[in-house]
C-alpha positions, 0 to 999 in steps of 0.5 A, a space after each residue: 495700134 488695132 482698131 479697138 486701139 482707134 476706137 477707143 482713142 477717137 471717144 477719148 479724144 472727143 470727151 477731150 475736145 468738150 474741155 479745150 473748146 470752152 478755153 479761150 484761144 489766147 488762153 489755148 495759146 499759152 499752152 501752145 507756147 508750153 509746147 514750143 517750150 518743151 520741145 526747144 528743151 528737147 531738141 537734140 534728142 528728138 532731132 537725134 531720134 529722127 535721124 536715126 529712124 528716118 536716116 536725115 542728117 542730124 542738123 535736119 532731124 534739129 531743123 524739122 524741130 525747130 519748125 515744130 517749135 517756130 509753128 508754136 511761136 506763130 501760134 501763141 500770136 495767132 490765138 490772140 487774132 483770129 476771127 472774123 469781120 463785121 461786115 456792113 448789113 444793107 438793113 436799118 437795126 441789123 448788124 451782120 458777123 462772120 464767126 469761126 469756130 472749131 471744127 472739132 476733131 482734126 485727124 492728122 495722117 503724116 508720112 515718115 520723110 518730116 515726122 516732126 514737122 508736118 504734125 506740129 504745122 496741123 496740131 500747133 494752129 489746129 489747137 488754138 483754133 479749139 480743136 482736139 487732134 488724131 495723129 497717125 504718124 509713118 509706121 515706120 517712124 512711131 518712135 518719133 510720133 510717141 516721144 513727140 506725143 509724151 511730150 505734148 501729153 506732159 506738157 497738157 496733163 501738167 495744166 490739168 488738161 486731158 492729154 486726150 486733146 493730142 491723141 496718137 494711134 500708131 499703125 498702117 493703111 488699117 488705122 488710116 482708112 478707119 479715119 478717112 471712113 469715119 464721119 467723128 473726123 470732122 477735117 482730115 489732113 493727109 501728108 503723103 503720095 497722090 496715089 494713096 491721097 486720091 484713094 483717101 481723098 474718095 473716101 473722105 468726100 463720101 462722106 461729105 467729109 472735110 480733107 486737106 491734102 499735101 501730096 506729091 511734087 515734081 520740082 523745077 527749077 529754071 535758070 535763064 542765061 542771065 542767072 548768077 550761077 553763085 546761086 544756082 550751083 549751091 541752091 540746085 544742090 540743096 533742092 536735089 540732094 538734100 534729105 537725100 532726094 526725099 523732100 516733097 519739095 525736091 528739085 528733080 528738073 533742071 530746066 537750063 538755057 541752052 547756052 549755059 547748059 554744059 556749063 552748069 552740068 560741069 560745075 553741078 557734077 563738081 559739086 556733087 563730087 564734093 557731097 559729104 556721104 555717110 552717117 547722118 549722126 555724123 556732124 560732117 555729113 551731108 548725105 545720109 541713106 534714102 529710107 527704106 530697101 524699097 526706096 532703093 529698089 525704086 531708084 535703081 529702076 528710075 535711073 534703068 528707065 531713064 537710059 531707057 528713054 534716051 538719058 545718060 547718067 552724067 554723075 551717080 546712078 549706082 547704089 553705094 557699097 556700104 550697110 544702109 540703104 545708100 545710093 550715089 546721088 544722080 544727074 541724067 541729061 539729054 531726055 526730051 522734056 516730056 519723057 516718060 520718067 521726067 513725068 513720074 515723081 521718083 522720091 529718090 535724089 535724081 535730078 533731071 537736066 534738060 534744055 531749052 531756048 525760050 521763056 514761054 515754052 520752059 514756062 509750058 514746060 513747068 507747068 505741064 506736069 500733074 503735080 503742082 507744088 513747088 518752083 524756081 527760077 533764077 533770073 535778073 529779069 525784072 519782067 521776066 520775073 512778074 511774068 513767072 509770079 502772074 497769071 501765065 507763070 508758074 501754076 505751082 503753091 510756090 512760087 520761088 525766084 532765085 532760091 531754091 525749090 525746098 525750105 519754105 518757111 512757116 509764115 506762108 501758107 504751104 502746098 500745091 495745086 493739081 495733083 499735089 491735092 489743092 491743101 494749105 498748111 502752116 501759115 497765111 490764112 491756113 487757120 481757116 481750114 482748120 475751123 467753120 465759118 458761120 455768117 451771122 445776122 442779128 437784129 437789135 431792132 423792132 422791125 423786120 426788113 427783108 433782104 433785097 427789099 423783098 415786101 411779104 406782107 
């Protein structure tokens, strides 16, 4: 799309937004549940598709959808529950009321590693809360973004509504910075890496606009001497390996107790071994390719720094010789905590193994990275683990023990803390930032007491 595309689709789909604000929300609800409907009708096909243009293995491609279709589910409950209280007025004939209402037009920028999901957690509570939506999806996933959208735009115009209320431009930084600038995006969501998110998020507050952010994440996930290693092998393999290293939420530190430090290495690099590589329409795979040649070109000079600062690859390391954009997934131990490379958020499958002794400094240690999104740690240790969810814990929007850092579910609110952007999607009270809040004071009787017992006669 050009910009004369956006423009037009941005009038479009604010005429649009005049008809789904005066629906009521259960009613806004039900056709979000139509939505959940079509895309369950659909889900081979489009978790096909994402597979093919995103290079995930299929059951992924199928699960990101079902995501999409799990928000709806979520949402069809929501439209029938938001709202605000009615809180107590300190004045005699007045009552005083929170009401929320739609921000308006909810601009929705997603990146190409869940094409899917990240649309149908803004869009599915961005809808019942009144709002019409802008989506631009990764360049280099529009054939997902566009079947997603007919089948929104099918789902809408089949109840006579204006297929406008989920808009799509597909294009690339040019469509991106027009949103970011323009003053008709009443909230802009961007799922994406910190750098770009700060130069988004500095165009946004220029304008006094409102932005929810989901960037980058430098996992971690600790295992203290007492872990059951039956959780930690196969739970560190998921968050390390799975979607190929490329889930915001991937492990890449594994901070070990240092007594069982050779242990886990030894059983981890088994279990690597075992990692079905190959097509990922393939229903025996479980690894497919990382997405693009540059992602390729990225791991290979992670992996040069990481020997570089001390590090020896204890498993993969190499790109794989085969057509697609293969590499070998990868295990580097022996760097210091703070390293260089440990510090820098590579979206590529290495995993990061490092030592320690004591609880407070591995603690330090999770929380001294900029990003803050997902954590875990695997424990017996009834204190140690309400040590790790307070105050002095972990500083991360998630919070994980004994599972692993990836595959959130919906019902929680989702994202992170510092340099992963502070922005809350999917579930919770996430509703909230998809909608403006007004207090309101009525009174219903003949007098006008004042606030505070303030006289003005």
């Amino acid at each position: 799309g050009s910009l004369e595309d956006y423009e037009e689709t941005v009038k479009k789909a604010k005429e649009a937004w005049k008809v789904w604000a005066d629906i009521p929300a259960p009613k806004r609800g039900e056709i979000v549940r139509q939505i959940g409907d079509a895309l369950r009708q659909k889900i081979k096909v489009l978790g096909s598709l994402v597979s093919l243009e995103m290079g995930k293995i299929f059951v992924e491609g199928v699960g990101e959808v079902q995501e999409y279709v799990d928000v709806c589910d979520y949402a069809v409950g929501l439209s029938r529950m938001i709202g605000g209280p009615i809180l107590p007025s300190e004045r005699p004939g007045h009552a005083l009321i929170e009401q929320w209402n739609p921000v308006g037009l909810v601009g929705i920028i997603t990146a190409f590693n869940f094409p899917v999901a990240v649309y149908g957690w803004n869009s599915a509570i961005a809808m019942i809360c009144g709002n019409a939506c802008l989506w631009k999806g990764a360049p280099s996933t529009s054939l997902v973004s566009v079947a997603v959208t007919k089948i929104v735009a099918k789902v809408l115009e089949d109840n006579k509504l204006p297929g406008a209320i989920c808009s799509l431009v597909c294009g690339g930084a040019d469509i991106g910075t027009a949103m970011a600038k323009d003053e008709r995006m009443d909230l802009l969501s961007f799922t994406g890496s910190t750098k770009v998110g700060k130069e988004v998020a500095l165009m946004v507050q220029e304008r006094f606009g409102r932005s929810l952010l989901e960037l980058g994440g430098n996992n971690a996930i600790i295992v203290f001497e007492d872990a059951d290693l039956n959780l930690v092998i196969p739970s560190a393999l998921f968050a390390a390996v799975g979607t190929a290293g490329q889930r915001c939420t991937t492990a890449r530190r594994l901070f070990l107790h240092e007594s069982i430090h050779d242990e886990v290495v030894a059983k981890l690099a088994k279990a690597y071994a075992q990692v079905r590589i190959g097509d990922p329409w393939d229903s025996d795979t479980l690894y497919g390719p990382l997405h693009t040649k540059e992602a390729v070109k990225m791991f290979l000079n992670a992996v040069e720094q990481a020997k570089q600062q001390g590090g020896s690859v204890v498993y993969g390391g190499k790109v794989i010789n085969r057509p697609g954009n293969y590499v070998e997934p990868t295990i580097v131990t022996g760097l210091p905590h703070n390293a260089p490379i440990v510090h820098t958020e590579t979206f590529a499958p290495i995993l990061y193994v490092l030592k320690f002794k004591e609880e407070e400094e591995v603690f330090a240690w999770n929380n001294e990275v900029k990003q803050g999104l997902s954590s875990s740690i695997f424990t017996k240790d009834l204190g140690r683990i309400f040590r790790w969810l307070g105050p002095k814990g972990s500083d991360c929007g998630i919070v994980n023990v004994n599972i692993p850092t990836s595959g959130a579910e919906i019902g929680g609110a989702f994202g992170g803390e510092k340099h992963t952007g502070g922005g809350r999607e999917s579930g919770s009270d996430s509703w909230k930032l998809y909608m403006r809040r007004s207090t309101c004071t009525i009174n219903y009787s003949k007098d006008l007491p004042l606030a505070q017992g303030i006289k003005f006669q």
